[in-house]
C-alpha positions in Angstrom: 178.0 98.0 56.9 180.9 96.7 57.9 182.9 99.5 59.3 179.4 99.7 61.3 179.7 96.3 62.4 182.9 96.5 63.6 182.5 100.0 65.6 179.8 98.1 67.5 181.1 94.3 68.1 184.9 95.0 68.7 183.9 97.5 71.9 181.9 94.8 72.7 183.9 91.6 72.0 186.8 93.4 74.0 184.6 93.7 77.0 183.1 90.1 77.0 186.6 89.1 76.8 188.2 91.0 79.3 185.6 90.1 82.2 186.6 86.3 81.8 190.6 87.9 83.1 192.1 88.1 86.5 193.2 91.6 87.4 196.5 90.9 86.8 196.0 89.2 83.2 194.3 92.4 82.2 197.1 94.2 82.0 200.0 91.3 81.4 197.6 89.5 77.8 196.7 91.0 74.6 193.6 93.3 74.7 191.5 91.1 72.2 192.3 87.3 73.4 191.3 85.5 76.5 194.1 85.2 79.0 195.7 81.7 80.7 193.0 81.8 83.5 189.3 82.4 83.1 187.9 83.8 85.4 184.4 85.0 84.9 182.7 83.4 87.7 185.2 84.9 90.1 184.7 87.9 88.5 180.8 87.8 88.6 180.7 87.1 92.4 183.6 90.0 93.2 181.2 92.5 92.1 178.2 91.0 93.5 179.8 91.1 96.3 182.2 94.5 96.7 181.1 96.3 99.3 178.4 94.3 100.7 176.5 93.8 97.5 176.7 97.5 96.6 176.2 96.9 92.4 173.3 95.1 93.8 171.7 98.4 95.1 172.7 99.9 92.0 170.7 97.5 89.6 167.8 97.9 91.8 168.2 101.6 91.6 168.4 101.6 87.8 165.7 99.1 87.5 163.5 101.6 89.8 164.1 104.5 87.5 163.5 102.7 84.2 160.4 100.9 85.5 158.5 104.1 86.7 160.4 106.8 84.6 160.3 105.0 81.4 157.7 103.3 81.8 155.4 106.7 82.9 157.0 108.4 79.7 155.8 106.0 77.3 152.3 106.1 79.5 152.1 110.3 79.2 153.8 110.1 75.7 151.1 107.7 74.2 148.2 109.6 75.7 149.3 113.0 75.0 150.3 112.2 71.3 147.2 110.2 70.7 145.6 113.6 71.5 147.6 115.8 70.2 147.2 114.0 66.2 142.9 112.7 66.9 142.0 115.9 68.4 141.0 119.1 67.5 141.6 122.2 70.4 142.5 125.9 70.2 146.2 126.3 71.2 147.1 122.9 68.8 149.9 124.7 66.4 151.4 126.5 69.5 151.4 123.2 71.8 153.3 121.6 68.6 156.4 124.6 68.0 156.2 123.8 71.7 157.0 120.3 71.7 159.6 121.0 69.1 161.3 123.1 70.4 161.8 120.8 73.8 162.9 117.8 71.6 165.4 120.6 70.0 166.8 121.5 73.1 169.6 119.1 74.5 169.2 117.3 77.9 172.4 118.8 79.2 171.7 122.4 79.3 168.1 121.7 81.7 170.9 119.7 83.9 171.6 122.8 86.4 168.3 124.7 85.8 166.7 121.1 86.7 168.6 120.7 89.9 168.1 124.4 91.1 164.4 123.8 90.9 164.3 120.5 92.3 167.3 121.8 95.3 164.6 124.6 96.1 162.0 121.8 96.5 164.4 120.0 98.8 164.2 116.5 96.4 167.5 116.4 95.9 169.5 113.2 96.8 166.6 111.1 96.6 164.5 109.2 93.6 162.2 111.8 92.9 165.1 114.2 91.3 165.5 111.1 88.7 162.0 109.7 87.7 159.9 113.3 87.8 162.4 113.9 84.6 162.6 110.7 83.1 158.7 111.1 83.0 158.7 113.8 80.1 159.6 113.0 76.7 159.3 115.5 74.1 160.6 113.0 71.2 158.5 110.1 72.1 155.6 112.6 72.5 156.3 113.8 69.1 156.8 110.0 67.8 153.5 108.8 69.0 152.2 112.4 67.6 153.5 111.3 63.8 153.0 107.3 64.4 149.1 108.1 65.4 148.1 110.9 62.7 148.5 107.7 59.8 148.3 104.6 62.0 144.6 105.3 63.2 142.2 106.0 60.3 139.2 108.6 61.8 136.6 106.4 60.1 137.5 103.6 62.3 137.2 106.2 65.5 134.0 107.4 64.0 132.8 104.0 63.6 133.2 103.3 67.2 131.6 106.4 68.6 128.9 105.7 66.7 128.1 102.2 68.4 128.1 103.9 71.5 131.5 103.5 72.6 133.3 106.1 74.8 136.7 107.9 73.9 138.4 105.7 76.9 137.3 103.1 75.8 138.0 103.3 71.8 141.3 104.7 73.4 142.1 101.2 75.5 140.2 98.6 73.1 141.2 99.9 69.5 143.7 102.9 69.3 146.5 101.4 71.6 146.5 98.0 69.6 146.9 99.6 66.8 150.0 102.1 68.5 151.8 99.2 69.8 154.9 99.5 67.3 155.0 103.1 68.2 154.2 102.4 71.9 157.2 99.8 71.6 159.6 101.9 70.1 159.1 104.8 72.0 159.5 103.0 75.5 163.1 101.6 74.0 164.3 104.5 73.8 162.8 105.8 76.9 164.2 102.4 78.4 167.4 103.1 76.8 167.7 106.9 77.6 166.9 106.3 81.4 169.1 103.2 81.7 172.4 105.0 80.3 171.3 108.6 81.8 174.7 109.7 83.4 174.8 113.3 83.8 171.5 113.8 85.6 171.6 111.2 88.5 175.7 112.7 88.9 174.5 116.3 89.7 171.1 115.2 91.7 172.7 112.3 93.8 175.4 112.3 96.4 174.3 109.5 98.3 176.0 105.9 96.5 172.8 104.0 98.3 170.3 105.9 95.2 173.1 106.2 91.9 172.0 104.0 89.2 174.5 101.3 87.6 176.5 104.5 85.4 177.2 106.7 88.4 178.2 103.5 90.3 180.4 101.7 87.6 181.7 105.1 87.2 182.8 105.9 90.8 184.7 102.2 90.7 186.6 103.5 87.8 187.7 106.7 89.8 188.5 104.5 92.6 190.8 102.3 90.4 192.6 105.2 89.4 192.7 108.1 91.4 194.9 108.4 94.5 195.1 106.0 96.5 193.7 103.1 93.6 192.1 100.0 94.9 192.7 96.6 91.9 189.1 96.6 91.0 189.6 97.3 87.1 188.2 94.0 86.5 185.0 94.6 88.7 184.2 97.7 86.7 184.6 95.6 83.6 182.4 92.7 84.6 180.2 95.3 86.1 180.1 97.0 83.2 179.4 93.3 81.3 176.4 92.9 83.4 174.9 96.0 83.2 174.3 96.0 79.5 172.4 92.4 80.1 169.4 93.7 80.9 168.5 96.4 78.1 169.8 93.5 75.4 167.1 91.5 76.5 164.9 94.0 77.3 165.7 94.8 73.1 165.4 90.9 72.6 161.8 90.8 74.4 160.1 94.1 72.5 161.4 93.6 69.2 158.9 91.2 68.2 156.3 93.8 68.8 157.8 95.8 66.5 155.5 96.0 63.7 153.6 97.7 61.3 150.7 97.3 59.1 148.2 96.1 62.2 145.5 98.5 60.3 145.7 96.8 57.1 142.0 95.8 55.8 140.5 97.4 58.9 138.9 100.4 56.5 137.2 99.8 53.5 138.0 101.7 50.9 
């Protein structure tokens, strides 16, 4: 635990304590300390700033793609694995080696075939070619699949049809209370997934006005050492510090719907 401990907090210490230096201190003080000036707030309004409040455009971007992308995976996940474990159909077994064998295959390799298809549909280079992908999610599909098959006893489904209620309705009034941990956890890591997704938005987007905060922070970096460098190593640091923000207390805000046992007592056996 804690050689886990440290392989998450020191990456993390050394950035919070690098964005409080001046460009110059980062490379004149020692890595893990905080230099003679601090200078976070200067820091914070640089890249606010840069380029006409370009990192500005970028969060908005990012937040665009997590909102409708993640949040429209968790949406199809919860529905399709909700019918995938309560219902009975011809084809079930097949849609199920199916499913596995997306989660099994790695994001990367779809990258090109991905951006062929969407190139011949001429939605490249624009926010489509990033939130029609993030919309499908094989794991979380699965997830909900697993989560659903123990978390909703059939005699409480049963019980519900038989009082005249619809499958839409037991659906939105007693199946997704008693999904929300797995609803929860599968739209962190759909939150998570679309918020660091890198390689996608680098091959579908050439225009800086749609990258998210990765391709963005990234092209900084190129531009602080590449030919020609521009002294921005502490904007893509404090960048960098503020991007992460957001899915801590995104993590922060969900976690306390992270629980189990919400059936408990609701069959009686």
């Amino acid at each position: 635990m804690g050689v886990y401990l440290l392989y998450t907090l020191v990456p993390l210490f050394w950035l919070i304590i690098n964005a409080t230096k001046t460009q110059a201190d980062l490379f004149t003080t020692f890595g893990l300390w905080f230099g003679p000036e601090f200078a976070l707030g200067d820091n914070i309004v640089q890249t606010l700033t840069y380029r006409d409040g370009i990192f500005l455009r970028w969060l908005g971007n990012t937040l665009l793609y997590v909102v409708v992308g993640a949040g429209g995976a968790t949406i199809l996940a919860t529905m399709a694995g909700y019918g995938m474990a309560k219902y009975n159909f011809r084809g079930r077994k097949a849609v199920f080696a199916v499913v596995l064998g997306a989660i099994a295959v790695p994001g990367t390799a779809l990258a090109v075939p991905t951006f062929l298809l969407f190139s011949e549909l001429g939605l490249t280079n624009t926010p489509w070619s990033i939130i029609i992908p993030s919309l499908i999610s094989p794991f979380g599909l699965y997830l909900i699949w697993v989560f659903a098959t123990d978390a909703i006893p059939t005699e409480l489904l049963e019980a519900a049809r038989m009082d005249g209620a619809g499958e839409f309705r037991t659906f939105f009034t007693i199946s997704l209370r008693l999904l929300a941990p797995g609803i929860v956890t599968v739209l962190l890591f759909a939150v998570v997934a679309t918020w660091n997704n890198y390689f996608l938005p680098l091959i579908m987007l050439s225009d800086p006005a749609w990258y998210p905060l990765t391709v963005g922070l990234n092209q900084w970096n190129a531009q602080a050492t590449g030919v020609g460098a521009q002294p921005i190593y502490n904007l893509v640091i404090t960048g960098s510090l503020l991007s992460i923000i957001p899915i801590v207390l995104a993590f922060l805000v969900l976690q306390r719907f992270w629980q189990s046992g919400l059936s408990a007592g609701s069959v009686k056996q």
